[in-house]
N, C-alpha and C positions, 0 to 999 in steps of 0.2 A: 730381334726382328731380322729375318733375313733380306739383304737385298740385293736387287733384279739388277741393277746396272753396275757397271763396273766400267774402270780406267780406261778412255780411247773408244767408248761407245756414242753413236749418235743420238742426240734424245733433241724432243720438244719440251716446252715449257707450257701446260695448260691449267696453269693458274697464276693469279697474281697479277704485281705489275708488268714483267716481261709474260705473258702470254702471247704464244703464237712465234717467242724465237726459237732458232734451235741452233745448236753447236755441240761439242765435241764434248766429252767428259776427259776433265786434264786429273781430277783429284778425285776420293772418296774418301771421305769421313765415318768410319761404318759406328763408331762411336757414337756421336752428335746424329748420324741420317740424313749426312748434309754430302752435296757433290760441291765442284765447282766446275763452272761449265766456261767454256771458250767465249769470252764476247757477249755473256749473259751476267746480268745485275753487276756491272760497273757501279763503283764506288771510287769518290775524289780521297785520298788519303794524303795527309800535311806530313811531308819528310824533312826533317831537320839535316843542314847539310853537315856532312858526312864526307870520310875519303871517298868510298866508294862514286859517290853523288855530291860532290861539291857544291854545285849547285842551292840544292834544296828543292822544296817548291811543292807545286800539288803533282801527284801523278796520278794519273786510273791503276785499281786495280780491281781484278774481279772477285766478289764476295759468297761464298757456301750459299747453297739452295737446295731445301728440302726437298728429298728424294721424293716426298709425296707429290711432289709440284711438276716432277718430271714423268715423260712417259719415252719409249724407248722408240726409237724410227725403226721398220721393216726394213729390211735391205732392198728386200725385194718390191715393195709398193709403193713404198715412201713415207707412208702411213704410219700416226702413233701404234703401239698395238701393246697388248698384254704379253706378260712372260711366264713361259711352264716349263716345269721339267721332263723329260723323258730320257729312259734308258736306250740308249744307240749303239749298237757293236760294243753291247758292254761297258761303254762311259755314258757317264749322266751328263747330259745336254743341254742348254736353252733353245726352247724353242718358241719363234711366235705364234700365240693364240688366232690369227689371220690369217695367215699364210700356212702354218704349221711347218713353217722350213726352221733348220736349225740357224742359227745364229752367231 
């Protein structure tokens, strides 16, 4: 399966329990079809203290979320939108289905 979003992109979240956040895409899993998105589906994780973290303790982290769950922000409207390809000056492009600006 090929996918639409990639590293450093803006997306929403329109399904699930985080529906209606949105944040940055930091990771892609193209393996699994899992991102992990900025400040989307936080999970408490039990750290055993450690040099790094002497401490120990619980910390947030954020948890992979099905690329199905995601949808890509327009640049230009704000707006979720679909993704196509097109040929431009000879490189193949994303572009949005809404706007049809490249991306």
């Amino acid at each position: 399966m090929k996918l639409k979003i990639k590293t450093g992109d803006t997306v929403r979240v329109i399904a699930g329990d985080h529906k209606g956040s949105e944040g940055k895409v930091l990771r892609v899993f193209r393996e699994k079809n899992k991102a992990i998105v900025e400040g989307v589906n936080e999970v408490s994780k039990h750290e055993k203290p450690s040099a790094q973290n002497p401490q120990g303790g619980i910390t947030k982290k954020e948890a992979p979320i099905h690329v199905s769950n995601l949808s890509l922000i327009d640049p230009k409207s704000g707006d979720a939108t679909r993704v196509g390809y097109e040929e431009r000056d000879g490189k193949k492009v994303r572009v949005s289905k809404k706007s049809n600006e490249v991306i």
